[in-house]
C-alpha positions in Angstrom: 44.1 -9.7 15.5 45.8 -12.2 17.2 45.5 -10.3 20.8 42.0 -10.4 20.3 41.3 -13.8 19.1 43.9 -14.6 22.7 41.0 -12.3 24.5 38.2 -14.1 23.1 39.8 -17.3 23.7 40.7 -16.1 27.4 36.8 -15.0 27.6 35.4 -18.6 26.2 37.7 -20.3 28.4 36.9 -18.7 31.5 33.2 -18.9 30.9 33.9 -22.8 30.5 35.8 -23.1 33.8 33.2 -21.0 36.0 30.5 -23.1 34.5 32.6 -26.6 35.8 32.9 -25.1 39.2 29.3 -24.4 39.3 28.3 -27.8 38.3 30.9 -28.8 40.4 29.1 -27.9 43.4 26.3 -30.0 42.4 25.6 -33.9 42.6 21.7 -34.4 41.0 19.0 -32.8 39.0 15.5 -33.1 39.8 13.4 -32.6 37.4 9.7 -33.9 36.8 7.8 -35.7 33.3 4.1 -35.6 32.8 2.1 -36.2 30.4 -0.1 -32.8 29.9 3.9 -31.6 28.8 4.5 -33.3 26.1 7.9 -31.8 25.4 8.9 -33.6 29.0 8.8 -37.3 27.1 11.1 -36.1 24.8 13.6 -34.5 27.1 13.8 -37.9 29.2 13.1 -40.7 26.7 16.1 -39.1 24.8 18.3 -39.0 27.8 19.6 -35.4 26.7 20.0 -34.5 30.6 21.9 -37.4 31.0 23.9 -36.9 28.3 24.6 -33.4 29.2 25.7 -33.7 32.7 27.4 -36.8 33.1 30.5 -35.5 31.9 30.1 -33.2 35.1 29.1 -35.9 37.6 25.6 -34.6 38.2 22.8 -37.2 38.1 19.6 -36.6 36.6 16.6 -37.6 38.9 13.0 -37.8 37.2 9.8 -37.6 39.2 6.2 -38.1 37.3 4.3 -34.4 38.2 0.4 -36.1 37.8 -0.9 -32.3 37.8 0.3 -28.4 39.2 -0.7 -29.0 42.3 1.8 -32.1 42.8 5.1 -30.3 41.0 4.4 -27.3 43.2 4.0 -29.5 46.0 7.6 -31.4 44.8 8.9 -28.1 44.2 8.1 -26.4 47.8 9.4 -29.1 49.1 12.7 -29.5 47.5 12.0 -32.6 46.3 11.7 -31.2 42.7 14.1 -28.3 41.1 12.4 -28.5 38.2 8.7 -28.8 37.5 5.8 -28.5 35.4 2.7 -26.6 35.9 0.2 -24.4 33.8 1.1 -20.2 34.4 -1.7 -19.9 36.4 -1.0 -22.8 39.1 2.2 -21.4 39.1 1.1 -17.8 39.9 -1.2 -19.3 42.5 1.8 -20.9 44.2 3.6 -18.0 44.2 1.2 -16.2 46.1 0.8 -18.8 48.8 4.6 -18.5 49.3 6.0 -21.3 47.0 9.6 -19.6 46.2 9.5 -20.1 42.2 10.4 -18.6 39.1 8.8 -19.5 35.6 11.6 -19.6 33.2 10.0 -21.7 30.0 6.9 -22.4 27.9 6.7 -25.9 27.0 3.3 -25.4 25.4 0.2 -23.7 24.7 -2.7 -26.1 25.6 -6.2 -25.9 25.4 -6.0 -29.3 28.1 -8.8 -28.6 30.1 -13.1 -28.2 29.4 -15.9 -28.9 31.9 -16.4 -32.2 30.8 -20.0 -34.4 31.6 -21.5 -37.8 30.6 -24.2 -37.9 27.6 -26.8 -38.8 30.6 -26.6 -35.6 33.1 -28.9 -33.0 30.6 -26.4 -30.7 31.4 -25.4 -28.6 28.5 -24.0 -25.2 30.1 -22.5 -23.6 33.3 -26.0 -22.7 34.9 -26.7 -26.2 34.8 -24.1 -27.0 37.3 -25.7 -25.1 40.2 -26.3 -27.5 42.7 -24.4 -30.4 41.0 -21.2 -32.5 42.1 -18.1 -31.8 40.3 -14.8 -33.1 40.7 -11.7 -31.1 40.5 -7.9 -31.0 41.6 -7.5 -28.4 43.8 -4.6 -26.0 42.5 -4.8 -26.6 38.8 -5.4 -25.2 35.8 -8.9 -27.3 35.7 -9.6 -25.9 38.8 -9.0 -22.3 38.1 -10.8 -23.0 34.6 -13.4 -24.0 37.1 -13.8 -21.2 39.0 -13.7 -18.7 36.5 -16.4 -20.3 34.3 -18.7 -20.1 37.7 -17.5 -16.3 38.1 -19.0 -15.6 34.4 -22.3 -17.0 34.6 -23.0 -15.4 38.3 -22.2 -18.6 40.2 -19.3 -19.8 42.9 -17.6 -22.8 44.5 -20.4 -22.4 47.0 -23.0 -22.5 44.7 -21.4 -26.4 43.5 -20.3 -29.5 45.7 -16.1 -29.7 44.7 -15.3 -33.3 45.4 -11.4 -33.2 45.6 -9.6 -36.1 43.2 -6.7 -35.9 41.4 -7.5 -36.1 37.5 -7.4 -39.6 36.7 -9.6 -40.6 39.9 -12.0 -37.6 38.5 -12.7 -39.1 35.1 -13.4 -42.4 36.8 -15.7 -40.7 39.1 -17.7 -38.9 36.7 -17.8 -42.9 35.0 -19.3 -44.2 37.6 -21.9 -41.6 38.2 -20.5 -40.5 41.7 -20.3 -37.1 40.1 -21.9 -34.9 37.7 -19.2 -33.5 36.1 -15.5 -32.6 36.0 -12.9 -29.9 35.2 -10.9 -32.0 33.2 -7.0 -32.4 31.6 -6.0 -33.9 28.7 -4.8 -36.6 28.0 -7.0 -38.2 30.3 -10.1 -35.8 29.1 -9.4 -36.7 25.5 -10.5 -40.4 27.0 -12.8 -39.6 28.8 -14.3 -37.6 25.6 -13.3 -40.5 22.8 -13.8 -43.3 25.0 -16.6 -43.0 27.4 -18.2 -40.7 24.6 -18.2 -37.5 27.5 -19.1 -34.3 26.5 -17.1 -31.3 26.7 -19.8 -28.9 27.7 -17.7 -25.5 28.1 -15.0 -24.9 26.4 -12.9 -21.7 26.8 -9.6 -21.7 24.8 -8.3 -18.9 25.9 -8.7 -19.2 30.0 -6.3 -22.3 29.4 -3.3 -20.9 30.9 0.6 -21.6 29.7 2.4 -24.9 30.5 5.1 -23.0 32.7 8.7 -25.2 33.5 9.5 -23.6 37.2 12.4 -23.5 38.9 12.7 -23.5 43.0 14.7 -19.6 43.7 17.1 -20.7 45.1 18.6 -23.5 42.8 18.4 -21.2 40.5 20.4 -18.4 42.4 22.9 -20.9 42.9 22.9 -22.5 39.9 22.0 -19.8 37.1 24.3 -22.0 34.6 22.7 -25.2 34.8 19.7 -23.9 34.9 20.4 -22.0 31.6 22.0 -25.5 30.0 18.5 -27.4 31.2 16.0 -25.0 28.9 18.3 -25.2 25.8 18.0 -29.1 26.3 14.1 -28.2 26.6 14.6 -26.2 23.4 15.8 -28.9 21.7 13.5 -31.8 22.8 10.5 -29.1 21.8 12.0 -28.6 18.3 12.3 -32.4 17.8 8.5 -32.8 19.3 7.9 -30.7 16.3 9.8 -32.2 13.5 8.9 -35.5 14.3 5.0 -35.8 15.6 4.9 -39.8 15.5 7.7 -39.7 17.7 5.9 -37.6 20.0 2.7 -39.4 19.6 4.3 -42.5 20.4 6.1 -41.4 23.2 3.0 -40.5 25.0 1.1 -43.5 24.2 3.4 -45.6 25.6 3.7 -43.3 29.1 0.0 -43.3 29.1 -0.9 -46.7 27.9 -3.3 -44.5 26.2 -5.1 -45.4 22.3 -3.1 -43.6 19.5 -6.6 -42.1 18.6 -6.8 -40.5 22.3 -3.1 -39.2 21.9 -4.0 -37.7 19.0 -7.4 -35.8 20.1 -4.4 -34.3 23.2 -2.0 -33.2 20.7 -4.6 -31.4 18.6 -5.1 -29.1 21.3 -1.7 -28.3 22.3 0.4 -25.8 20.5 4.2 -26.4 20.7 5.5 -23.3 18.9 5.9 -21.1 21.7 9.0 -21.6 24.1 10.4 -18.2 25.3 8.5 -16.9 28.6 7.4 -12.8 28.5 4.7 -10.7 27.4 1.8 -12.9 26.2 2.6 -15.1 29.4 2.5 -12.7 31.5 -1.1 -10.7 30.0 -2.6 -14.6 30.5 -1.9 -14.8 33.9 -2.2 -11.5 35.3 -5.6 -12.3 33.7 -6.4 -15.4 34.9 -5.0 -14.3 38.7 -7.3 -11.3 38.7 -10.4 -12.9 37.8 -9.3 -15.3 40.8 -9.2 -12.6 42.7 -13.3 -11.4 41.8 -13.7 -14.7 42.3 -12.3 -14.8 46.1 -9.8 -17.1 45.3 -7.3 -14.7 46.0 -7.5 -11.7 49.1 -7.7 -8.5 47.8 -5.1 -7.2 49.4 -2.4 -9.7 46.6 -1.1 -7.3 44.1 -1.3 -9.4 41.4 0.5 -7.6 38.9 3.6 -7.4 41.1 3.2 -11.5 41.8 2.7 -12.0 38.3 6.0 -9.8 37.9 8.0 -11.6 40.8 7.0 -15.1 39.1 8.1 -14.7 35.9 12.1 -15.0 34.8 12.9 -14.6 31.2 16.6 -14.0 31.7 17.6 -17.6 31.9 16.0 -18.3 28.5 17.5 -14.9 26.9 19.0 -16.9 24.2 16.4 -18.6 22.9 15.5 -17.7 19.0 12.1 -17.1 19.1 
């Protein structure tokens, strides 16, 4: 007995000493917040990074991600390790060459709709053919987008795309300059309570994942810390979930956003889920190959293998659920 307590010991302590050297080798963590991931507050307004890596000298760098396109931006160019993006976005980026892996599901949103002002008489995607509508490029709105055209026989060509980032959208479709939007909570959940916008289409399930990433090659270099970083995600989702004023107000005050607004965002965005796989993978092989009817993607992308080369679920193998 006592040989083998002396082995497991031996074991512990070795896995302790290689995971010091690792860290070792590294000075900072960067790792991006936003507000369509919730969980993200959490993690940083608790300082559990901090708290986690100061005892190895590593810093903890965070960098607001205001939608997919800018953390995959951030992440191909190493100015993120970590960021946030919805699955599809993510499988997009992947395809265009962004060297990533998806390793955790910080929610399961419905955080975008075609959203349009009580005025416009438009009431369904037909309506849209000929229209103005602003979108971020490289997004889950913007895939959202695209697909809704694809279904009712329509295409980007068939619509004027006016290029904003979200926030600069809703304000655009306030003033009139366009007819409508692909929007993203929270800022759609104002634009809906506030303004008194419609959310014309609405398609729950062709909201894709919120996907954390990882650049490849911080995470082939650093497998351990990477592995330490999603059980700190684990445990800022689990507190997001025991404690929903806490969460609320953790938004409201990064978004400067009405508790009533907050509130609309968090009805539509399902926590419970944190361990990436199967029912990740189905939504955006899905969503990637009706981007690719669509002519978003060449025909020639094997999606399924993309889809495959994206997705990581070894780091979060210890996960409960």
């Amino acid at each position: 007995m006592k040989s083998l307590l002396g082995i497991a010991l031996s074991a512990l302590m070795s896995v302790t000493a290689l995971g010091q050297a690792l860290a070792a080798d590294l000075s900072e963590i960067r790792i991006d917040w936003a507000t369509y991931n919730p969980v993200s507050l959490i993690l940083k307004d608790d300082g559990l990074l901090e708290k986690e890596f100061e005892r190895d000298g590593i810093k903890v760098t965070w960098v607001q991600s205001a939608g997919s396109n800018k953390a995959l931006e951030f992440l191909n160019a190493s100015s993120l390790d970590f960021g946030s993006t919805a699955g599809a976005a993510a499988l997009i980026g992947k395809v265009n060459g962004n060297p990533i892996k998806s390793i955790y599901v910080y929610s399961r949103p419905e955080w975008t709709a075609l959203v349009t002002r009580k005025d416009t008489a438009i009431t369904k995607i037909e309506d849209l053919k000929g229209k103005s509508i602003a979108v971020t490029r490289g997004t889950d709105p913007h895939i959202f987008l695209v697909r809704a055209l694809a279904e009712a026989g329509l295409s980007e060509k068939d619509v004027s795309l006016v290029l904003l980032q979200h926030a600069d959208g809703k304000l655009a479709l306030q003033r009139g300059d366009v007819d409508a939007w692909a929007g993203l909570d929270p800022i759609m959940a104002s634009a809906e309570i506030e303004n008194g916008d419609l959310l014309f289409y609405r398609k729950p399930d062709n909201n894709s994942w919120g996907i954390l990433n990882v650049r490849e090659q911080f995470a082939k270099e650093h497998p351990e810390i990477v592995s330490r970083v999603i059980a700190l995600y684990e445990v800022a989702r689990k507190k997001a979930i025991a404690e929903p004023e806490t969460l609320k107000a953790a938004l409201v005050a990064a978004t400067k956003l009405p508790d009533t607004v907050i509130a609309r965002q968090l009805e539509r965005t399902d926590l419970s889920n944190s361990k990436i796989g199967d029912a990740q993978r189905a939504t955006i092989e899905a969503a990637g190959l009706a981007l690719q009817q669509a002519g978003v993607l060449k025909p020639e992308v094997d999606v399924k293998a993309a889809v495959a080369d994206l997705i990581d679920p070894s780091f979060g193998a210890s996960l409960g659920q």
